[in-house]
VEXMARRO-860767 format. One record per residue (C-alpha): residue number from 0; residue in one letter; x, y, z. Coordinates in steps of 0.5 Angstrom, whole numbers, padded with zeros to 4 digits, always signed. Each point is the difference from the previous one (the first is absolute). Layout:
(pt NUM "A" (X Y Z))
...
END
This chain:
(pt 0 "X" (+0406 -0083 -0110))
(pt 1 "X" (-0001 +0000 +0008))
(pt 2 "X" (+0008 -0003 +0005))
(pt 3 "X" (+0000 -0007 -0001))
(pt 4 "X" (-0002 +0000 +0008))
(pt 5 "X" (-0006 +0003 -0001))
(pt 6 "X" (-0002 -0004 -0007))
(pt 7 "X" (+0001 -0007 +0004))
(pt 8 "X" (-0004 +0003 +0006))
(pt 9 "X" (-0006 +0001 -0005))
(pt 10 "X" (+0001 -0006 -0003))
(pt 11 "X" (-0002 -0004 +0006))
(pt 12 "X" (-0005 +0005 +0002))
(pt 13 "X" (-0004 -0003 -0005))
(pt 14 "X" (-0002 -0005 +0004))
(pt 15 "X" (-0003 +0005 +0005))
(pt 16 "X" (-0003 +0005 -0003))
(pt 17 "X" (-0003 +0002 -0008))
(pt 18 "X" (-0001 +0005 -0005))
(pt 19 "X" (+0008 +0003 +0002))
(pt 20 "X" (+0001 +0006 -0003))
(pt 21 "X" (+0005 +0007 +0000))
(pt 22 "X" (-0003 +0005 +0003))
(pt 23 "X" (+0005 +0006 -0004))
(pt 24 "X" (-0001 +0005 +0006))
(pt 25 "X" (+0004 -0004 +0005))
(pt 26 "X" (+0007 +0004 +0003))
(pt 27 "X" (+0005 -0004 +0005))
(pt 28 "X" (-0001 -0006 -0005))
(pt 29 "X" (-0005 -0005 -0003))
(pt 30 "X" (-0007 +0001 +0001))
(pt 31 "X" (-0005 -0005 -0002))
(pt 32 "X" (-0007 -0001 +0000))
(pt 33 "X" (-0003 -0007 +0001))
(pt 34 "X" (-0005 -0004 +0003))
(pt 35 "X" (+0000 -0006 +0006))
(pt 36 "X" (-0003 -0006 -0004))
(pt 37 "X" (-0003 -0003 +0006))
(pt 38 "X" (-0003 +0007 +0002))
(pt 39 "X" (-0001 +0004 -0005))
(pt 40 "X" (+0002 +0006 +0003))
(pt 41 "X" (+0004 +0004 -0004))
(pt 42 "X" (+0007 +0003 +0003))
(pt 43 "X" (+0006 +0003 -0002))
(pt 44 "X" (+0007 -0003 +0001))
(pt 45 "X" (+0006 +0005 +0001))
(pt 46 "X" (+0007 -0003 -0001))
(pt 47 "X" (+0005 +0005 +0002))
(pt 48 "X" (+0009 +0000 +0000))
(pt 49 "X" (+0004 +0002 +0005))
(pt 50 "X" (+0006 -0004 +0003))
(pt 51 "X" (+0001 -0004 +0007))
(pt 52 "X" (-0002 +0005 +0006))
(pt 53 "X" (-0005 +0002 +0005))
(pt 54 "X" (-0003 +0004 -0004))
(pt 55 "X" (-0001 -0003 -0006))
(pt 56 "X" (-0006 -0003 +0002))
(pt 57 "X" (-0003 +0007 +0002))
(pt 58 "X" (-0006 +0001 -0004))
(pt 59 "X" (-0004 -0006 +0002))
(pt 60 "X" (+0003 +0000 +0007))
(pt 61 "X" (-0003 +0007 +0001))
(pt 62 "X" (-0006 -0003 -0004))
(pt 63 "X" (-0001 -0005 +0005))
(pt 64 "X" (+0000 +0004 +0006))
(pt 65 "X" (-0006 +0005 -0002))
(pt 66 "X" (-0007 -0002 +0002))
(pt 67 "X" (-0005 +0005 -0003))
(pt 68 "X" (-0006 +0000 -0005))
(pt 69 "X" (+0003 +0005 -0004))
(pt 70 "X" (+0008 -0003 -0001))
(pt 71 "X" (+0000 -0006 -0005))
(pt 72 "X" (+0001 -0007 +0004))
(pt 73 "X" (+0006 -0005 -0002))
(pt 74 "X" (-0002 -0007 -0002))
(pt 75 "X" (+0007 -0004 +0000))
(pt 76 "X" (+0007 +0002 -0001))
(pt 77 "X" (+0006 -0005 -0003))
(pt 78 "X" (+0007 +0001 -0001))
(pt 79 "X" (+0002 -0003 -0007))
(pt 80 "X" (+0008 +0001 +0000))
(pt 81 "X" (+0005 +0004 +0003))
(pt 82 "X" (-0003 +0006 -0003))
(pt 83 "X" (-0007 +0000 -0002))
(pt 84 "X" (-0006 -0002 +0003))
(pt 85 "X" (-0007 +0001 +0000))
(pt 86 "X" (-0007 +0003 +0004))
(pt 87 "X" (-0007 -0002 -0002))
(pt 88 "X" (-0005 +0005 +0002))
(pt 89 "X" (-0007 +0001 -0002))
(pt 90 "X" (-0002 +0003 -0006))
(pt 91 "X" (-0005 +0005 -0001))
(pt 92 "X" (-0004 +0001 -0006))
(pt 93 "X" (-0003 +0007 +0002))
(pt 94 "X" (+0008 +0002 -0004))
(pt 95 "X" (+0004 +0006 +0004))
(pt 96 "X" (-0003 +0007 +0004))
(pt 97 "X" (+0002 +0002 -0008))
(pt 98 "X" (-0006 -0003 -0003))
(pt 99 "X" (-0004 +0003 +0006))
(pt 100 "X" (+0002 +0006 -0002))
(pt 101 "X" (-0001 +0000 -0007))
(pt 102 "X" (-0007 -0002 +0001))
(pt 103 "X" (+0000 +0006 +0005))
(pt 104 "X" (-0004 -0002 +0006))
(pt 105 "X" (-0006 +0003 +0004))
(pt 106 "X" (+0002 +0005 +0006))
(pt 107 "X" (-0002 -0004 +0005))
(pt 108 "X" (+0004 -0007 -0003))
(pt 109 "X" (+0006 +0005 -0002))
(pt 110 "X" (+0000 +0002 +0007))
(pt 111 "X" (-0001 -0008 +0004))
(pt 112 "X" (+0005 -0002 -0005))
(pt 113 "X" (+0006 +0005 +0002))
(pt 114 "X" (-0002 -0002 +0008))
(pt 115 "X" (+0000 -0007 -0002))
(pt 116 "X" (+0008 +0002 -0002))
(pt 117 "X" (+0000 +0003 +0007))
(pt 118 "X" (-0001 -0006 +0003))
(pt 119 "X" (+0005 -0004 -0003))
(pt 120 "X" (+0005 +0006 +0000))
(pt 121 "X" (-0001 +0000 +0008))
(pt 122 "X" (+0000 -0008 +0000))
(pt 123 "X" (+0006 +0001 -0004))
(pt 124 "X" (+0002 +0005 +0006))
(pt 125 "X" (-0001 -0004 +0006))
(pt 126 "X" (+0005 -0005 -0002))
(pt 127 "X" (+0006 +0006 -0001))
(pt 128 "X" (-0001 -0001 -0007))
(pt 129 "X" (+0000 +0005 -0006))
(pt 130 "X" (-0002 -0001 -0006))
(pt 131 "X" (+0004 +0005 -0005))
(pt 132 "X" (-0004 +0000 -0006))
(pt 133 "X" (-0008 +0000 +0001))
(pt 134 "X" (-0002 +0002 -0007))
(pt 135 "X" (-0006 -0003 -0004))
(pt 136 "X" (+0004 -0005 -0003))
(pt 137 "X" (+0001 -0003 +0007))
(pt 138 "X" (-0007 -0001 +0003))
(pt 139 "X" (-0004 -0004 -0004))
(pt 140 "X" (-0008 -0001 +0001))
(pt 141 "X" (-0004 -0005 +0002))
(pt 142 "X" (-0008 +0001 -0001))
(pt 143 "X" (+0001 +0008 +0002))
(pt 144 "X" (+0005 -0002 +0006))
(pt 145 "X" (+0007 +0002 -0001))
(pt 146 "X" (+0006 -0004 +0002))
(pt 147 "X" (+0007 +0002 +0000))
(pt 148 "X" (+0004 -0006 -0004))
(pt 149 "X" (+0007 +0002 -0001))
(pt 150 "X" (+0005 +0001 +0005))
(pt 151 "X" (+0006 +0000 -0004))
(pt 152 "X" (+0002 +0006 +0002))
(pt 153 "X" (-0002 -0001 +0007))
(pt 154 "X" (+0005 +0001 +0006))
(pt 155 "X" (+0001 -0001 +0008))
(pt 156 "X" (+0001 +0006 +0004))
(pt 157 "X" (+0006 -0001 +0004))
(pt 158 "X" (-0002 +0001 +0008))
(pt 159 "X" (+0001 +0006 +0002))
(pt 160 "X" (+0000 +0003 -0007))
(pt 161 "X" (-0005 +0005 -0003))
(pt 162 "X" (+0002 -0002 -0007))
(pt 163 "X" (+0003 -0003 -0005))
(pt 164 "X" (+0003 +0000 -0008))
(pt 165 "X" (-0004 +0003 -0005))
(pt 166 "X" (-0003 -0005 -0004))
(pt 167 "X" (+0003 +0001 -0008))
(pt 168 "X" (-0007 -0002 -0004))
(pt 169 "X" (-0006 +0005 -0002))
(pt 170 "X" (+0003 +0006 +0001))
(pt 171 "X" (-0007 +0003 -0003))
(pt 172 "X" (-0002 -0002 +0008))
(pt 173 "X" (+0006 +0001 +0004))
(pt 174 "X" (-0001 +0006 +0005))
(pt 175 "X" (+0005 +0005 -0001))
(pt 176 "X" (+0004 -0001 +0007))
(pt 177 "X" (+0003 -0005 -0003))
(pt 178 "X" (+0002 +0003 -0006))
(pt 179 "X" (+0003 +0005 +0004))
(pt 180 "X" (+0003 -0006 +0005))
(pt 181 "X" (+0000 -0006 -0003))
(pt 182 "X" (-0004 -0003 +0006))
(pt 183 "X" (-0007 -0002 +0001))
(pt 184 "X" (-0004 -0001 +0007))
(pt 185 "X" (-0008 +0000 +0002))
(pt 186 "X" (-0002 +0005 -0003))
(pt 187 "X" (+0003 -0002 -0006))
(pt 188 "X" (-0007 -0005 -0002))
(pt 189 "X" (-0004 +0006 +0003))
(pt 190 "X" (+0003 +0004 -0006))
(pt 191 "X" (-0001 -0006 -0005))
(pt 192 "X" (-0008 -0001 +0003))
(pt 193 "X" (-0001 +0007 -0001))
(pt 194 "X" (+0002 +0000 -0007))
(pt 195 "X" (-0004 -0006 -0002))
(pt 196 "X" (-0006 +0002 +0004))
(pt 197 "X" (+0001 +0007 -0004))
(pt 198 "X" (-0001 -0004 -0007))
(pt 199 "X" (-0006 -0005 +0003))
(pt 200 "X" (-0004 +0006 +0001))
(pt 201 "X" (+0001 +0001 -0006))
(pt 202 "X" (+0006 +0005 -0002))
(pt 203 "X" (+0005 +0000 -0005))
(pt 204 "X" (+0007 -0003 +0002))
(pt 205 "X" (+0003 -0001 -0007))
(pt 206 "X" (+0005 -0006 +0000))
(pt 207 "X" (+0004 +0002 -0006))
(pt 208 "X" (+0006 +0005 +0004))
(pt 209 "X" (+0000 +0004 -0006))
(pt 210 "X" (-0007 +0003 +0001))
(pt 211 "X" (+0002 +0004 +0006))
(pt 212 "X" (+0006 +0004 -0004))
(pt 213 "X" (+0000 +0007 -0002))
(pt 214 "X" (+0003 +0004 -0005))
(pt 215 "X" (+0007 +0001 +0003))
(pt 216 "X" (+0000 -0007 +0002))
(pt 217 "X" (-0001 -0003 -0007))
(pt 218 "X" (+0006 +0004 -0003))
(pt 219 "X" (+0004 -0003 +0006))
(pt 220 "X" (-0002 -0006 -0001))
(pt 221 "X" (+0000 -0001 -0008))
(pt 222 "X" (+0007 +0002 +0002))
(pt 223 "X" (+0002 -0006 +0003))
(pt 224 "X" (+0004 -0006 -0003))
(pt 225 "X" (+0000 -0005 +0005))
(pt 226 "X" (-0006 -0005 +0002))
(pt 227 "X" (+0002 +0000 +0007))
(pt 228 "X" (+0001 +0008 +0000))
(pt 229 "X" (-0008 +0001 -0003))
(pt 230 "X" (-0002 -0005 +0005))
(pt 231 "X" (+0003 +0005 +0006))
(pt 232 "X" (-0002 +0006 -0003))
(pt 233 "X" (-0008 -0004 -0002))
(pt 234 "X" (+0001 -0001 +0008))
(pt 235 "X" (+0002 +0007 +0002))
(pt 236 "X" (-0006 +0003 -0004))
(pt 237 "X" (-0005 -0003 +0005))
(pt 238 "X" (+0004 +0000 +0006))
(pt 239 "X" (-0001 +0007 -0001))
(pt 240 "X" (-0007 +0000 -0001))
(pt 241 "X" (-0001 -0004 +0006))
(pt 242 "X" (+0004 +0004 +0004))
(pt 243 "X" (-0003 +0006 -0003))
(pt 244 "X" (-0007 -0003 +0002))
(pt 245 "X" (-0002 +0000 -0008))
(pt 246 "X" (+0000 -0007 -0001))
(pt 247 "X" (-0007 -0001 +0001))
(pt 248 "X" (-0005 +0005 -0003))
(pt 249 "X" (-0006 +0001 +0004))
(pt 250 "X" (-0004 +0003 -0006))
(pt 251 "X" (-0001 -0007 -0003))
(pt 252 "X" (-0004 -0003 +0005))
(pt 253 "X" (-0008 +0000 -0002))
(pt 254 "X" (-0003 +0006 +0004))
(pt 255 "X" (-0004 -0005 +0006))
(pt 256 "X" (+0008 +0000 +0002))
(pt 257 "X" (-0002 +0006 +0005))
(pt 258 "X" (+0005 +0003 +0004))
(pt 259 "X" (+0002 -0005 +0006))
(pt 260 "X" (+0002 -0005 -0004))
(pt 261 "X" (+0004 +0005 -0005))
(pt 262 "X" (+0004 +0001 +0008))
(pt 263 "X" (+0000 -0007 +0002))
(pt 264 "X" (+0003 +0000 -0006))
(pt 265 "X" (+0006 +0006 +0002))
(pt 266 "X" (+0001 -0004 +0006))
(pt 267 "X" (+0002 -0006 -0002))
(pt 268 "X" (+0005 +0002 -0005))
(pt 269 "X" (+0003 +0006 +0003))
(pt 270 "X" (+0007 +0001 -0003))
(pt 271 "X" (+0001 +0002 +0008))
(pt 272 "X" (+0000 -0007 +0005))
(pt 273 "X" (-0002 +0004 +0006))
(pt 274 "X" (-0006 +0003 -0004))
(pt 275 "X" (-0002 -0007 -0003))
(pt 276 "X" (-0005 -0005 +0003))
(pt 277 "X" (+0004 -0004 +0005))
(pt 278 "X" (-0003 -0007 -0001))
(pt 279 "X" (-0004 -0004 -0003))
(pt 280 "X" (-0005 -0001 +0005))
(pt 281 "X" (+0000 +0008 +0000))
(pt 282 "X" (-0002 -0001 -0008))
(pt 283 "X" (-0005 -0005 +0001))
(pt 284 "X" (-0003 +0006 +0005))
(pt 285 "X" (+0000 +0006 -0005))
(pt 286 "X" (-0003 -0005 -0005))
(pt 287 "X" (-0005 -0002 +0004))
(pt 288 "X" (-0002 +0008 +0001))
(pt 289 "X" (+0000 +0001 -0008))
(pt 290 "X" (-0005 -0006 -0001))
(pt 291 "X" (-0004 +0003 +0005))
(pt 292 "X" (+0001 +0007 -0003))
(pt 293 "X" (-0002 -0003 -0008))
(pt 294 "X" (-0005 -0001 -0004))
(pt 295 "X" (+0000 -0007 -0003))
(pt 296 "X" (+0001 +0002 -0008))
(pt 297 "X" (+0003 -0004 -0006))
(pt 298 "X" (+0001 +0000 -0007))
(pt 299 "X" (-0005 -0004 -0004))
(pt 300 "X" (+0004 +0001 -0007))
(pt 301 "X" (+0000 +0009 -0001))
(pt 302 "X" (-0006 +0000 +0005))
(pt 303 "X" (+0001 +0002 +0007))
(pt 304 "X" (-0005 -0004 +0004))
(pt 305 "X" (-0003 +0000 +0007))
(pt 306 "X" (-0004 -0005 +0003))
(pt 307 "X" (-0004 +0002 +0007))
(pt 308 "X" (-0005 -0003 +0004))
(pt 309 "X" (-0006 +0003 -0004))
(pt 310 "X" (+0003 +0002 -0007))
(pt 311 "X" (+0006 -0001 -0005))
(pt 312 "X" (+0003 +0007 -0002))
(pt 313 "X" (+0003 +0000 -0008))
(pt 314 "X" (+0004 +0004 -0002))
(pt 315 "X" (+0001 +0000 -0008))
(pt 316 "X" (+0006 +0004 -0003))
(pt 317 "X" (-0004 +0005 -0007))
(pt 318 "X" (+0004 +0002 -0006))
(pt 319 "X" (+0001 +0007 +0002))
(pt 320 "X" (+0005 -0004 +0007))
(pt 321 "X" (-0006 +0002 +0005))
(pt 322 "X" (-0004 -0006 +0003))
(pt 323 "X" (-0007 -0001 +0000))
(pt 324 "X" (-0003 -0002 +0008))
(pt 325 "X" (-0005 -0005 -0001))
(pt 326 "X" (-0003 -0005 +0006))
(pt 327 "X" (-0004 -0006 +0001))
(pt 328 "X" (-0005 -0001 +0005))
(pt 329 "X" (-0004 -0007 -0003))
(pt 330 "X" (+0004 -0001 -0005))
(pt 331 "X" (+0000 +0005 -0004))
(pt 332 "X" (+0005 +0005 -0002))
(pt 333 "X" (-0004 +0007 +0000))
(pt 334 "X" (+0005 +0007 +0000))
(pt 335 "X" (+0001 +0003 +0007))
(pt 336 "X" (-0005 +0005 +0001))
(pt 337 "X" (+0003 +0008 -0001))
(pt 338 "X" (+0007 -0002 -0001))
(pt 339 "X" (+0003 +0002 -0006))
(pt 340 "X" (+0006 -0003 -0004))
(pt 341 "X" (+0007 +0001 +0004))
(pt 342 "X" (+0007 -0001 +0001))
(pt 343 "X" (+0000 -0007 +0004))
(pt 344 "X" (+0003 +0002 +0006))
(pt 345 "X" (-0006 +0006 +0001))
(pt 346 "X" (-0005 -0006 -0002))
(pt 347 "X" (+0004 -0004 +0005))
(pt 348 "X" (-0001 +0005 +0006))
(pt 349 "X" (-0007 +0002 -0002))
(pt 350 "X" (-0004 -0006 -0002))
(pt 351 "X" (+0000 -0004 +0007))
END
C-alpha cells in the first residue's frame, strides 16, 4: 500500500507514537495522524519523496525558519532513505479553515480569522517567502486561531526578484496573472487571502469548476475527449471569471457584509497587481477598518442573531421568505416594536 520506506519508518514509529492513522487528504505524499505515547499530544506526520538535492528538504526547512502564532511550528524531521523522509508537526483537531467555513463564523470571528492569515502570510513574507497555495485546505484551526500548515508549494524569492513560478495547484485560488504569466509574487497570497476572506464572511466559492461554466462553455466542454484537455478548459473557465472579476459573487454575502468590506474585498482580489492591496500588513490594516465598521451577527441555524450589550436581536425566517424581528432584553424574546416582517437585508439596516 504505502513505498516499503515509508511502511518501515511507520513500523518503528510504534514505539513513539499511537493510534497511527492515514489521513486521506495528504498530497505531496503520506499524512498520518498519531499520538506521542509519552505526551499525549496529538501530531501529524508527513513523509514526503524527492531525490537527493538542496531543495529536497524545502517544506521543513522553510517550516523551521518561521516563528509566528499563526504558521504551524515543526516538531522533528528525519531522513528515511535516499529519497523519503518525514516532518512531525502538530496536530490540530479544530480540522482545516474548511470546517470553520462550514460552521459559518460570526462577523467579528470571521474577520480575526482572516487577520490571523495575514500575520502568518507577513511571517511568511518577512523570510522572503511565498506561499502559493493559501487556501482553506491549508490553514488549519486551533481553538479559533488560525495556522498555516502546508508549505509544499512555498518557495524563496531569488535576491532581487520580484517573482517566481506560478505554483500548478488550486487553480480555483490562482490569481489570474499567473494564469496569463506562468508567474507568481507577493501579491499572489494577497489574491488568495481575499478569496478565502471572501468564503469566511460568508460567500459562495463553489469548489466544483463546473459550477462556474456557462451554456457556450458546457457545449465546448461535452466536446472534449481528453482528461487533460477538460482539466485545461475547467481552468480556463475560471481563469476567465477571475480575470473578469465574476469569480466571487458579492450577493452571496449575508446583508451585515456592508459596503467597506465588499471593497476590501475588490482590492485584495483585483485582476490588476497595480490595483490590488500591496502586502499583508496593508491587509491586516483594511480588516481592522472593517471589523470596526461591522456589526458582530451570526447564523444560529436560519436565524440571524445579534448579540449587543443590552439586547439579543433575532431575526426568524416565516413561511412567506420574509423574517420576523424579534428582541430580548431579560430573556425573553418579544417582537420589535413597529417593525414589521421584511426582507433580511432591510431588517438588518433597520433594527439596529
Amino acid at each position: 500500500m504505502y513505498p516499503e520506506e515509508v511502511a518501515a519508518a511507520l513500523e518503528q514509529l510504534q514505539a513513539h507514537y499511537r493510534d497511527i492513522e492515514a489521513h486521506p487528504e495528504g498530497s505531496n505524499g503520506y499524512v498520518f495522524f498519531a499520538v506521542n505515547r509519552v505526551t499525549a499530544v496529538p501530531v501529524a506526520i508527513k513523509f514526503y519523496f524527492g531525490a537527493p538535492g538542496e531543495r529536497r528538504h524545502d517544506e521543513p526547512n522553510l517550516l523551521a525558519q518561521i516563528q509566528s502564532p499563526n504558521v504551524i511550528p515543526i516538531h522533528n524531521a528525519q531522513n528515511i532513505s535516499d529519497e523519503w523522509a518525514f516532518f512531525v508537526t502538530p496536530r490540530h483537531v479544530g480540522g482545516t479553515l474548511d470546517a470553520v467555513i462550514q460552521s459559518r463564523p460570526s462577523a467579528h470571528r470571521a474577520i480575526d480569522i482572516a487577520s490571523g492569515i495575514c500575520n502568518g502570510a507577513s511571517a511568511i513574507h518577512a523570510n522572503g517567502l511565498i506561499h502559493r497555495d493559501l487556501k482553506p485546505a491549508n490553514i488549519v484551526s486551533d481553538g479559533g486561531i488560525p495556522l498555516i500548515a502546508d508549505f509544499g508549494s512555498v518557495r524563496r524569492l531569488a535576491e532581487g526578484e520580484a517573482d517566481l513560478p506560478a505554483s500548478g495547484h488550486s487553480a480555483l485560488y490562482r490569481p489570474p496573472e499567473s494564469f496569463e504569466t506562468g508567474r507568481y509574487s507577493l501579491l499572489g497570497d494577497i489574491y488568495q487571502i481575499g478569496l478565502v476572506t471572501y468564503q469566511l464572511l460568508g460567500g459562495n466559492l463553489p469548489y466544483d469548476p463546473m459550477a462556474y461554466f456557462n451554456k457556450k462553455d458546457f457545449k465546448e466542454y461535452v466536446e472534449l475527449s481528453d482528461d487533460f484537455q477538460k482539466s485545461q478548459c475547467q481552468d480556463g473557465v475560471i481563469h476567465r471569471r477571475a480575470a473578469s472579476r465574476e469569480l466571487m459573487d458579492l450577493r452571496t454575502l449575508p446583508p451585515w457584509v456592508r459596503g467597506i468590506a465588499k471593497n476590501a474585498l475588490r482590492s485584495m482580489t483585483h485582476p490588476n497587481v497595480s490595483q490590488r492591496l500591496k502586502n499583508a500588513a496593508d491587509v491586516a490594516a483594511v480588516l481592522t477598518r472593517v471589523r470596526a465598521d461591522t456589526l458582530d451577527w451570526q447564523w444560529a441555524d436560519n436565524v440571524a442573531r445579534l448579540e449587543l450589550a443590552d439586547r439579543i436581536i433575532e431575526l426568524r425566517p416565516t413561511a412567506n421568505g420574509l423574517y420576523e424581528p424579534l428582541q430580548a432584553k431579560e430573556g425573553l424574546f418579544r417582537r420589535i416594536p413597529s417593525t414589521p416582517n421584511a426582507p433580511l437585508g432591510a431588517l438588518v439596516a433597520q433594527v439596529v
